[in-house]
One Martini backbone bead per residue (centre of mass of N, CA, C, O) as a GRO file, in nm:
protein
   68
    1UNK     BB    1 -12.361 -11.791  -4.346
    2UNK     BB    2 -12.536 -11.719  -4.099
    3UNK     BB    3 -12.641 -11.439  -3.952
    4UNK     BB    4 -12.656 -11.528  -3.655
    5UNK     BB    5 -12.361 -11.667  -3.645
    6UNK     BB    6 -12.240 -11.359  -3.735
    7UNK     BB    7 -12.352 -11.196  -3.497
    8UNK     BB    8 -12.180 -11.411  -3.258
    9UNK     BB    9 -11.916 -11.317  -3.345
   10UNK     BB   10 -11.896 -11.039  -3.337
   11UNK     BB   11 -11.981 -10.991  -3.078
   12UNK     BB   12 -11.721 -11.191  -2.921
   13UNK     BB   13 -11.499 -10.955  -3.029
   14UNK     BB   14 -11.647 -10.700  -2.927
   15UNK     BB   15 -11.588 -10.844  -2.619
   16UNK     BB   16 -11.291 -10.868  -2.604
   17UNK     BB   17 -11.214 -10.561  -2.689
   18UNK     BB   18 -11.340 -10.418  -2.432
   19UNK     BB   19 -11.195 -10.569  -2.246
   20UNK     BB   20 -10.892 -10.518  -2.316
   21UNK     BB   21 -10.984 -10.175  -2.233
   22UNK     BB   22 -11.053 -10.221  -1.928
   23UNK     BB   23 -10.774 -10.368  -1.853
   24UNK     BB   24 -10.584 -10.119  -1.954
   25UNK     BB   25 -10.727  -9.894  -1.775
   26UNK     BB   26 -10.759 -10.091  -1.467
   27UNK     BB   27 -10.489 -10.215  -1.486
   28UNK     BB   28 -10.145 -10.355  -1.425
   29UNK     BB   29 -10.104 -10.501  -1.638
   30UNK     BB   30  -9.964 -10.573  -1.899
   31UNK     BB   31 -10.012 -10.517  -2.203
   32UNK     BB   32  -9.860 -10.747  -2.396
   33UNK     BB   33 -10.056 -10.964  -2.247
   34UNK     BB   34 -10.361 -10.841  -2.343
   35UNK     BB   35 -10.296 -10.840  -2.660
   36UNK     BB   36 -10.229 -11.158  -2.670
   37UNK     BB   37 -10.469 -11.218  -2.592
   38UNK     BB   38 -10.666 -11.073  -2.786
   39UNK     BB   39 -10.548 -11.270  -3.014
   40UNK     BB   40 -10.631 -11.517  -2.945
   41UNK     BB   41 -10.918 -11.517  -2.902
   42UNK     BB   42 -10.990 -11.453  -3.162
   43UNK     BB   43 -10.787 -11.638  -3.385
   44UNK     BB   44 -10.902 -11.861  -3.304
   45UNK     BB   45 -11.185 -11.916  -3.362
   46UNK     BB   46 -11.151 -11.788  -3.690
   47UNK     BB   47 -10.991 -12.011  -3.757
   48UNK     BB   48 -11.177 -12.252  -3.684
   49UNK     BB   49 -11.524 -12.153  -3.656
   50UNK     BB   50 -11.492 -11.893  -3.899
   51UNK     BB   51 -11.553 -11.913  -4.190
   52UNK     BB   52 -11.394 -11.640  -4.264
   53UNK     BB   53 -11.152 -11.769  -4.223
   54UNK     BB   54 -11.106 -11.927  -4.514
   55UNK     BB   55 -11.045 -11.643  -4.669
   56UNK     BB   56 -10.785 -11.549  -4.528
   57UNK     BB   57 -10.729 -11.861  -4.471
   58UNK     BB   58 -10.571 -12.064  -4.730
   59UNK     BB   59 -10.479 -12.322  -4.812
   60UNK     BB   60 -10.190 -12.443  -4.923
   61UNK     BB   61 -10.264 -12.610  -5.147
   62UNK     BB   62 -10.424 -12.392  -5.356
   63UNK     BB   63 -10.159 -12.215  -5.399
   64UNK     BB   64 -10.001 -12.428  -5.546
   65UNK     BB   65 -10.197 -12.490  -5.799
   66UNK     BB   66 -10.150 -12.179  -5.892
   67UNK     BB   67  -9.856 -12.172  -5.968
   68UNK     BB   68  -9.839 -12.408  -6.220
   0.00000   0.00000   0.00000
């Protein structure tokens, strides 16, 4: 992964978790509400589009074929 592409997933990361604590400081949503977005927006992302999501979470067929 390209250097710049990595930077702009950490910005984006960055920037979720900034809004969820300011979201948790200044309004009256319930927390877990604010919690499960902060993990949501982050979690799609990483496992869909941020190719280190790959080594996080390695395909299920590599796992089997290892076990044999």
């Amino acid at each position: 992964m390209d250097k710049m592409r990595k930077r702009k997933f950490n910005t984006y990361y960055w920037t979720c978790i900034v809004v969820a604590v300011c979201l948790l400081i200044v309004s009256n949503i319930e927390w877990e509400r604010i919690i499960s977005g902060l993990m949501a927006s982050i979690a799609i992302p990483f496992y869909g589009f941020d190719e280190r999501g790959a080594y996080a979470f390695p395909d299920g067929d590599e796992d089997d074929l290892e076990s044999e």
